[in-house]
C-alpha positions in Angstrom: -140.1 111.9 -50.4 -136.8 111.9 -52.0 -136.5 107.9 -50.8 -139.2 106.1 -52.7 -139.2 102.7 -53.4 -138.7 101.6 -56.3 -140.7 98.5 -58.1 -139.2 95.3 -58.7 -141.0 92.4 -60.4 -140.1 88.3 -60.2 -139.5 87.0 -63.2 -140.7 83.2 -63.6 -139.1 82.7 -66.9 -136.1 84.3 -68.7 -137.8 85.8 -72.0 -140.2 87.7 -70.1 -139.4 91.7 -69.7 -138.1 92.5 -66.6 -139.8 95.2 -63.8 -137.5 97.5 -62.4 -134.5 95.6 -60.6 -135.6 92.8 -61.9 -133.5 92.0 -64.1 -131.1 93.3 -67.2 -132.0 96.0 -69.4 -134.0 94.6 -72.6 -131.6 95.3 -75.6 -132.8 96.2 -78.9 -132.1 94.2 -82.1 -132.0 95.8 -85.6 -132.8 93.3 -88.9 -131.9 94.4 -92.1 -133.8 92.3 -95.0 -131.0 91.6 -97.9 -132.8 88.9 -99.7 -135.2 91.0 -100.7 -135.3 93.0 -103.8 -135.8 97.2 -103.8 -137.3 99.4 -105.7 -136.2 101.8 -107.3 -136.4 104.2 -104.3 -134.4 102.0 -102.1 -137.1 100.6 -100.2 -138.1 96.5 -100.0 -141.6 97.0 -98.8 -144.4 95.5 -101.4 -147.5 97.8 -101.1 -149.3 95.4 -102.3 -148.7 92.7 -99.8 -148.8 95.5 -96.8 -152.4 96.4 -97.9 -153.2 92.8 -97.9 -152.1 92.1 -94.4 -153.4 95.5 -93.3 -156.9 94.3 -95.0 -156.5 90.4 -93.6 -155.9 92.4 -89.6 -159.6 94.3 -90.4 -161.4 91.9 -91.0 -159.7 89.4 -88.4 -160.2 92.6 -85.9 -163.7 92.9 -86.9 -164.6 89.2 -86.7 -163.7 89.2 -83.2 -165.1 92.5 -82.4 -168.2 90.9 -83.5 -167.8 87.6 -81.6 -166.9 89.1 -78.2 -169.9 91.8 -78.6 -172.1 88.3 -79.0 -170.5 87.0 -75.7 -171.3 90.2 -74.1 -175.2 90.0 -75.2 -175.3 86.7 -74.3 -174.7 86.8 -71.1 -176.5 90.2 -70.3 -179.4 88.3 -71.1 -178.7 85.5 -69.3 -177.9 87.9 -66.4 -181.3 89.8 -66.8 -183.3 86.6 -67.8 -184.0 88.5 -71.3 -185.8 91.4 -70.3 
């Protein structure tokens, strides 16, 4: 048991992550924002505009919720002939 086999992936194109032996190591990247201005607590982020995205995502999220849940009914009643 001390043998196993480990998994290894192909990888058809060179920005995909690689499986096991695959391939190297996926390296992280850290991006500092400078052209931003801070607050006065040191910190760039706009509330305001995160609580906007955050609330554009819900309802984006919820629209397709909705839509896929349509899909779904629609074609449970085509499967059961609407009974």
């Amino acid at each position: 048991m001390g043998n196993s086999a480990q998994l290894s992936g192909r990888r058809t194109y060179a920005k995909h992550i690689p499986i096991g032996n695959s391939g190297t190591d996926v390296q992280a990247k850290v991006v500092t924002d400078s052209s931003t201005v801070m607050n006065n607590n040191a910190n760039n982020v706009d509330i305001d505009r995160e609580m906007t995205l955050l609330a554009k995502n819900q309802l984006n999220y919820n629209f397709y919720i909705q839509q896929v849940n349509h899909e779904v009914k629609m074609m449970k009643t085509a499967i059961t002939g609407g009974a």
